[in-house]
C-alpha angles and dihedrals in degrees: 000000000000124000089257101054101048094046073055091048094045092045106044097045124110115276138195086228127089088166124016092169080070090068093049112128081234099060128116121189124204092261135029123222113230094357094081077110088049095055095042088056096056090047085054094042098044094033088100086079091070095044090054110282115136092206145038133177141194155163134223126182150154135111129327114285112028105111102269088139099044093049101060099039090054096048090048092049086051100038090052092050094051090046093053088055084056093044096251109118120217126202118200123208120182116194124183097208080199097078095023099040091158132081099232082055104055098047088048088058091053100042083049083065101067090025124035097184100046107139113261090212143040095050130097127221093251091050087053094050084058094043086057101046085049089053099043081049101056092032087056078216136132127226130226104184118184118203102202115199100015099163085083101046081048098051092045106037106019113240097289094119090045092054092040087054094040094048087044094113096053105090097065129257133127113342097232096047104079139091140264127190145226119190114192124185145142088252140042107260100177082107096060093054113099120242090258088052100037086053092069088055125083109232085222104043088085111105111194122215116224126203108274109240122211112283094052090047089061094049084058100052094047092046080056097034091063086040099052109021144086103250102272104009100112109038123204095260081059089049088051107048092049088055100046084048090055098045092038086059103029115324085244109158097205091063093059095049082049090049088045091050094044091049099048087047088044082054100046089049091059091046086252119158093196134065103223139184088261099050083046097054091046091049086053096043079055095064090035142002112203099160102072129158090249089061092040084053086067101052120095111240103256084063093046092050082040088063099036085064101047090049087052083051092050106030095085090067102285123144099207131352124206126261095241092054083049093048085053100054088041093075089039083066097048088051100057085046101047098241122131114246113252111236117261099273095055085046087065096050093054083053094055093040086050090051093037078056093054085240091118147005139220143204143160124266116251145213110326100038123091111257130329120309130162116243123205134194144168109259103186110041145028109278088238096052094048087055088049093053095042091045085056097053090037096050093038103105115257106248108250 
């Protein structure tokens, strides 16, 4: 077949996507699932602006993937929207000092807002600051500028060009033209400003991220999941066990929208109409496999019987699979390999060692099922595979 008409063929297939741009990292939906606090704060915290302040500063961070970002460009969206209602318009100027950890690089990005073509040489830092007062000036407008990743520009430059943005306002000039800042990081880096530059910040103006834990993480993948997806092509076990995958490791958001991305391309690629747990664990097992024959090796053999026959009970498409059914299958395999099955209780113990291990993962049923059971699944790799692995080491003759 020739190059044209399988780039055709790929393209024109059926797909589990209705919208891929809705899994992009830079997205930012209309709501945010476990940040309404988030939000709430920055509205407190920014609120002056409308009482006649003519700054305000803060500072967001945590780890990586727990919507930092998100917060403070939805709450700028929204912020500017609700100040042009009032007649006070708002410009918004996003800068990753990751990629622009200088000073000269950051105010050109933000000189490159109001102006594409400004020159990116030839000006100083200190011209540019009076460009952009000139510009703020004849605009009537404030600025919320967001330095996204500061850590970097700090550890680099020192804080001279935050000191320089948060002390704007202080040589006089119209009251609403001035700007006002948002630092975001994965530390607190209250501690690298300067005094000069830490006395323009409020102590108390840092908001701090905290992991998200699973049930806000599944708030946030089938938020996704309607946004991005085909109508029933992810179910809720699916959700669920993303979301239990992401919280069990670190709780980051963006890994889960990555997860959720690999498996419906994983999907797409089978001629699959449907995103499955399968697809789900070998996405995961993509981005990181943490089930490998070196870590199995390790493993006595009871857990590893206890796990080949979870991955028996999960490998036909199911998400989780109960404990008793797991009990059950349990014995079949001892069975097949002449051992004779542990009593419950020791049953339990090769399941928490398995889960101490990161070779599965629990949680509670929830609301629709008939009292309270315990459902386990296989967070890393696909259940097949797992069985594939464990067979191998069951099956390997024991050295004499």
């Amino acid at each position: 077949m020739q190059t044209m008409s399988l780039v055709e063929e790929e393209l024109g297939g059926p797909s589990v996507f209705k919208d891929l741009a809705k899994l992009d990292f830079d997205y930012v939906p209309e709501s945010l699932p476990g940040r309404e606090d988030a939000i709430r704060w920055m509205s407190s915290t920014y609120r002056g602006l409308t009482q006649g302040a003519n700054r305000e500063h803060a500072l967001l961070w945590g780890p990586v993937g727990t919507g930092k970002t998100a917060v403070a460009k939805l709450f700028a969206r929204s912020f500017k929207t609700v100040l042009g209602k009032q007649g006070r318009p708002l410009e918004v100027v996003h800068v990753n000092c990751r990629s622009r950890k200088s000073d000269g690089l950051a105010m050109l990005g933000i000189m490159s807002h109001f102006d594409p073509h400004y020159p990116d040489r030839g000006f100083s830092v200190g011209e540019m600051l009076r460009d952009l007062k000139r510009t703020l000036d004849r605009k009537g407008c404030h600025l919320l500028v967001i330095l996204d990743e500061v850590d970097a520009l700090l550890k680099t430059e020192g804080s001279s060009l935050v000191y320089d943005l948060t002390r704007f306002n202080s040589e006089g000039g119209p009251a609403w033209t001035g700007i006002s800042v948002v630092m975001i990081s994965q530390e607190n880096v209250l501690s690298l400003l300067d005094p000069a530059a830490l006395s323009t910040f409020k102590q108390t103006n840092a908001y701090e991220f905290k992991p998200y834990e699973s049930q806000t993480l599944e708030g946030i993948v089938q938020q996704r999941v309607e946004l991005a997806f085909q109508p029933g092509a992810v179910d809720g076990d699916t959700v669920c066990l993303v979301a239990d995958i992401v919280a069990a490791q670190s709780g980051n958001a963006r890994l889960a929208i990555e997860i959720l991305q690999k498996a419906g391309r994983m999907a797409d690629d089978e001629g699959r109409q449907v995103v499955g747990p399968e697809e789900v664990r070998a996405a995961k097992a993509y981005s990181h496999d943490y089930i490998t024959t070196s870590k199995l090796q390790q493993m006595p053999q009871h857990p590893l019987l206890v796990l080949l026959a979870l991955a028996r009970r999960l490998k036909k498409g199911d998400a989780y699979a109960n404990t008793g059914a797991v009990e059950q299958a349990y014995k079949i395999a001892c069975e097949e390999f002449g051992e004779e099955p542990r009593a419950h209780t020791q049953f339990w113990k090769y399941l928490k060692q398995l889960e101490g291990a990161g070779f599965l993962l629990s949680r509670l049923s929830g609301k629709g099922q008939a009292g309270t059971t315990q459902l386990l699944s296989i967070p890393d790799a696909p259940a097949k595979a797992v069985e594939e692995k464990v067979l191998e080491l069951l099956r390997k003759p024991v050295p004499q």
